[in-house]
N, C-alpha and C positions, 0 to 999 in steps of 0.2 A: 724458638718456634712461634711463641706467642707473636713477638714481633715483626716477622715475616709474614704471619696469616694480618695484623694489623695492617702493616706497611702497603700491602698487595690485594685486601678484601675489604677492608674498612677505613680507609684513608677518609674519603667524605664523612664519617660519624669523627672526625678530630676540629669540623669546624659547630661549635654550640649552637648556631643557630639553625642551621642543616641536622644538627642531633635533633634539637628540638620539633623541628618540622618530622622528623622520622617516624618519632613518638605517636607524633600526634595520628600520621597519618596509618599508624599500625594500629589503634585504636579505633580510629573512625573506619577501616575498610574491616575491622574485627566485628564490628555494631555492623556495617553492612550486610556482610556476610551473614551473619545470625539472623539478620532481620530477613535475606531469603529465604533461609529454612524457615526460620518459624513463622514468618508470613504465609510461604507456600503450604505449608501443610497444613497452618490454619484452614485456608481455602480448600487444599483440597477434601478438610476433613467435612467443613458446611456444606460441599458442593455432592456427599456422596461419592467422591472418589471421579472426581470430572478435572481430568487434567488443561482441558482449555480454560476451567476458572484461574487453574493456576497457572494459564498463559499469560489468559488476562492479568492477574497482580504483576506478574514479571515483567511484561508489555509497560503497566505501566508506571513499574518502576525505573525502566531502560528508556520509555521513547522520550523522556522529557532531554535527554541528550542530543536530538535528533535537532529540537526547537532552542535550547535553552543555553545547549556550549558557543555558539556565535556568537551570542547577546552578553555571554557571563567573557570569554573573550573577549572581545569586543571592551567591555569595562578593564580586566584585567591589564589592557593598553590605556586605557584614561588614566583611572584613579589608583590609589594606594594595594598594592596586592594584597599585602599583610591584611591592611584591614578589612578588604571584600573577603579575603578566604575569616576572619573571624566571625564576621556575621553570617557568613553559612556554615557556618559548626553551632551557632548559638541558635539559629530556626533551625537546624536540625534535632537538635537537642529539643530543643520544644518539639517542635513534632513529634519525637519518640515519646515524651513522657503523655502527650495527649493518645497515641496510638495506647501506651501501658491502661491510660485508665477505660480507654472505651472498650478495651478484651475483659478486662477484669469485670466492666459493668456490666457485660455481655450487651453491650449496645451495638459493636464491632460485625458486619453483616459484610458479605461477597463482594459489594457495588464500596462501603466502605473504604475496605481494603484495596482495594484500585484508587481510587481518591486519593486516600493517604498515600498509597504507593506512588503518586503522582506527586505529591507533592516533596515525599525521600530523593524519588530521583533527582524532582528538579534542582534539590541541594546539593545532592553528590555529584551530580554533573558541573556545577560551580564548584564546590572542591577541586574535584580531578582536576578539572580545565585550567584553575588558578593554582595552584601544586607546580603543573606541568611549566607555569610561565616564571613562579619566582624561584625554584630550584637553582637555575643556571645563578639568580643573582647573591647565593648565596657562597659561593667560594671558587675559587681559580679554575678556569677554563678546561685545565686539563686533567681535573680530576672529574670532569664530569657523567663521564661513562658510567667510571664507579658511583657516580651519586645517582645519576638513573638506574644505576640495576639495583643498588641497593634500595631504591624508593619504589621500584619493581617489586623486592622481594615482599617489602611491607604490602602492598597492593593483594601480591599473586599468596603469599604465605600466608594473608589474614582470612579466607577461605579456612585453610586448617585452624586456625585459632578462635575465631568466631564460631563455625559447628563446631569446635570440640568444648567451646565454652559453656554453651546450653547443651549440649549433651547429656549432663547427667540432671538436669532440671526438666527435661524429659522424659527421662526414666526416672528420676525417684518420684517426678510431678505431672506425669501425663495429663491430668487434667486442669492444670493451674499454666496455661500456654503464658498467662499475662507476666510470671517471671522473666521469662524470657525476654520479655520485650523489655524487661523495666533494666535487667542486664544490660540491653543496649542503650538503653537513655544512660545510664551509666557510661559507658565506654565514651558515648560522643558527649559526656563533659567532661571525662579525662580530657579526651582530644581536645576541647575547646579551650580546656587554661595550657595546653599545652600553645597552644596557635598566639595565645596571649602574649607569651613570653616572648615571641623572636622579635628582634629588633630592627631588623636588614629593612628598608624602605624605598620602595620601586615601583617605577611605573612604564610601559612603553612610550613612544611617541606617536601624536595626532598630527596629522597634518590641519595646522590651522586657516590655511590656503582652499579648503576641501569641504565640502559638507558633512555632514553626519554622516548621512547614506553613504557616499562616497568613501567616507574613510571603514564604515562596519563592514562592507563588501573588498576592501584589500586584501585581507584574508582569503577570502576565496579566491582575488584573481592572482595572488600569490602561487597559491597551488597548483592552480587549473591550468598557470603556464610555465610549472616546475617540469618536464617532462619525468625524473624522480621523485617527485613527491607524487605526484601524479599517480604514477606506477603505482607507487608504496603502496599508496591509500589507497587502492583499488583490489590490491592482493590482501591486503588487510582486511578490508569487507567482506570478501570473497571466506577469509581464515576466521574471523569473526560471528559469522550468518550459518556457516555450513561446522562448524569444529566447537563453538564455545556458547553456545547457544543452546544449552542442556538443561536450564533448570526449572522448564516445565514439564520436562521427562522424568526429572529424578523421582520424584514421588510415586509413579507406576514403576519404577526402574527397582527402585528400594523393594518393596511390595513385590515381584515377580523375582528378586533374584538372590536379594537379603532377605525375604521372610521378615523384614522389620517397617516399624509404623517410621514416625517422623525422624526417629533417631536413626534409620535408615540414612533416610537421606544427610543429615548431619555426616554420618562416615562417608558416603561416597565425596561430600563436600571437601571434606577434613584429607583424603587422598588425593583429591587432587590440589591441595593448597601441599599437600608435602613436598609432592613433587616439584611444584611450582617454586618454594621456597630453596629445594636446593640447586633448584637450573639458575634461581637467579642471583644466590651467590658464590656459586660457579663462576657465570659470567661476567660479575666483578670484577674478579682476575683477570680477565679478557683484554688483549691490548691492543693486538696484531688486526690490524683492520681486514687483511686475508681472513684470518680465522675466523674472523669475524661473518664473513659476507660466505665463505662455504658450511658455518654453522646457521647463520639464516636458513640458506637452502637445506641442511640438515635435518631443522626444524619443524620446514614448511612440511616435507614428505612424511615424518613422524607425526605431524600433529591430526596428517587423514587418517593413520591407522590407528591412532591411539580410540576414538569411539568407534572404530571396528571392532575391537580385540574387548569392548566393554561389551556388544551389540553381541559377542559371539561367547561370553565366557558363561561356566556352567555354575559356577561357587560362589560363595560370599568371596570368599579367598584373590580367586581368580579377578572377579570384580574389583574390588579393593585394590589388586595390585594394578589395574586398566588405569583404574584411576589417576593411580600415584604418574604411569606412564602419561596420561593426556594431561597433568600438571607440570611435568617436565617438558615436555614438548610445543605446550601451549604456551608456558611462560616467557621459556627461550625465543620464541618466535615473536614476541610483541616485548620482549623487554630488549631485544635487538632494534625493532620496527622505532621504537620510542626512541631510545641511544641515537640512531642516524639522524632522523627527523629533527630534536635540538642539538641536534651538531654541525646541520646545514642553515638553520633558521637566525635570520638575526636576532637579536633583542627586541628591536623596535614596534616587530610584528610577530614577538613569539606568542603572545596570548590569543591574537584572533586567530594564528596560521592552528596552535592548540585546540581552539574553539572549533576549526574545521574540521580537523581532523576527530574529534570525540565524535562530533557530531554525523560522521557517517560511518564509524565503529558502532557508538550507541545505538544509532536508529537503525543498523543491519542489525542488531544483536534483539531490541526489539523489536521489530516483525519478524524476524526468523524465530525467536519463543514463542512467540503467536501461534504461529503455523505450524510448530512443532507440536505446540500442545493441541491443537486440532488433529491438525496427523495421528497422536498418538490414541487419540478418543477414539479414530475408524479403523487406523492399526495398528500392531503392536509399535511400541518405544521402541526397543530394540532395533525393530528394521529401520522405523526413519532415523535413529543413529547412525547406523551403520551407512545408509543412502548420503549422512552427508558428509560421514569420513570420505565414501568412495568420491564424489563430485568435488569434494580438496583435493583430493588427489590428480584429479582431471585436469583441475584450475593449478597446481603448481607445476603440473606440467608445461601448460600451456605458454607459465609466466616466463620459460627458458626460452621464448621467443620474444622476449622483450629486450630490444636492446640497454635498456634502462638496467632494468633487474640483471642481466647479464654480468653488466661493471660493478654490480654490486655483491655478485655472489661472486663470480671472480673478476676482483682489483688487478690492474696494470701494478707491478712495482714499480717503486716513483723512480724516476731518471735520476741518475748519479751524476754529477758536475764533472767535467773533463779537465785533466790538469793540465794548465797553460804551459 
């Protein structure tokens, strides 16, 4: 049994340097995650309870994705991958231990934490972006579904591992928040001798016939005349802006419906990385490209109800179990979106076509925490969740009039060769 669940869910953790890459990056998106909650609740604890502060931290620790996945792209095609994703685990590491000492010094102020927040994301958007490029080059083509879901699961499952890690450092140390962070300067130097280790060494190709300009803008005109990529990343934006775009709710959400302070939010965090963890290695197993493209669409329709049924429930219980539902649902639908995407993409220009595509997830993800955490200031959290389950819902309908998305939710089976 061992060996079937191996053979079928964990084939990509059999090559070391994809192990290694795994590691790392369940540690670094562990420190991320943490460093939402505890960032956010910092804020919103300075701010009196003002969830647009805590739009603001999240804004800006999302929009540097907007500016920063091109550029970080863009390189991922030039130079050594390994080495550009090491040097963004080792500033991010820095960064965390400078964020640990200015909470503890109580130097750490509202305007701060946006700053620093700006400066997290712009690393983690060079992680993600450079992950997504050398993944493929690290073992045979065709296992690589399973190495995307399983680098999925690290991504979407490190939510639950990251709030549950500071969890109890919140409640036995509610008021000592700078553990928490010094936790995460921890995890991203795991991750960073983890990045150390891999040996695999890659780069895309420039066109040397081309300018600069010229070759950092491929990427985009890659996309923009993919009529499925195209598609993709537009339904994506749409599932991204209005469905996963929650974490300057959570802090009012916690507080109205847990009756709990930061560790509040830590659990709703920690439910939806459960869920998200077992959809994405579920999808592992996954092979049947049908199954595939009518579980997308599966996906897409679950992932509007799932912050309804958060937006509508009456209990911790009820809550908590929403959650677990909008990590299953959300996960699957972008750990699908991801699979296709480097499986149409060549090599050559898989870091900048990466770099495009982060960068109009990112930057839907923050201005939509913006304006949710404004929204949430004039009315309840609740309702603007529940407004933009229903508006996913609108938008997946809509996308069954795309002929693009069509072949992709349901595949032609392929022509059978006729015997002579």
């Amino acid at each position: 049994m061992l060996r079937t669940a191996r053979d079928r869910y964990l084939l990509a953790l059999q090559y070391q340097d994809y192990r290694t890459l795994w590691i790392a990056n369940l540690c670094a998106g562990s420190a991320a995650w943490a460093l939402i909650v505890a960032r956010g609740w910092l804020a919103f604890e300075m701010t009196d309870g003002s969830s647009l502060w805590v739009g603001l931290v999240t804004f800006g620790a999302m929009a540097p994705r907007f500016f920063a996945t091109p550029i970080i792209g863009f390189l991922a095609d030039r130079v050594d991958r390994q080495t550009l994703l090491s040097w963004t685990y080792f500033f991010n590491f820095v960064h965390n231990v400078i964020l640990a000492v200015m909470v503890m010094t109580g130097l750490a102020g509202p305007w701060l934490l946006v700053i620093l927040a700006l400066t997290n994301g712009t690393l983690r958007a060079g992680q993600m972006t450079t992950t997504q490029a050398l993944i493929p080059n690290l073992l045979p083509k065709e296992y690589l579904l399973n190495a995307i879901a399983l680098n999925q699961a690290t991504q979407q499952g490190s939510r639950m591992f990251g709030a549950l890690a500071i969890a109890p450092l919140l409640v036995i140390f509610p008021g000592n928040m700078e553990l928490a962070f010094w936790l995460c300067s921890a995890l991203y130097g795991v991750g960073m001798l983890q990045i150390l280790r891999i040996k695999t060494r890659s780069t895309g190709v420039i066109d040397r016939e081309k300018g600069m300009v010229s070759n950092f803008f491929a990427g985009f005109r890659y996309v923009y005349s993919n009529p499925l990529l195209l598609a993709m990343v537009l339904i994506v934006l749409a599932h991204c802006s209005l469905t996963m775009s929650y974490e300057s709710m959570l802090p009012a959400i916690s507080q109205d419906k847990l009756g709990a302070a930061g560790v509040g939010v830590s659990y709703l965090i920690a439910g939806v990385g459960l869920g998200a963890l077992f959809s994405s290695v579920f999808l592992a197993g996954i092979r049947s490209e049908s199954n595939r493209g009518k579980l997308f669409l599966l996906f897409g329709f679950t992932s509007g109800i799932g912050p309804i049924l958060l937006a509508l429930s009456s209990s911790r219980e009820l809550s908590i179990i929403a959650t677990v539902a909008m990590g299953v649902n959300q996960a699957g639908f972008m750990t699908i979106t991801h699979t296709i995407i480097q499986t149409i993409i060549p090599d050559w220009i898989r870091g900048r076509v990466a770099g495009v595509y982060s960068m109009h997830v990112g930057g839907s993800m923050a201005v939509a925490n913006l304006g949710n955490g404004a929204f949430s200031d004039m009315f309840d959290a609740s309702k603007v969740m529940a407004v933009g389950g229903v508006l996913f819902l609108a938008a997946i309908t809509l996308s069954l009039s795309s002929g693009s998305l069509r072949s992709l939710y349901f595949p032609r089976p392929a022509a059978q060769a006729v015997p002579a």
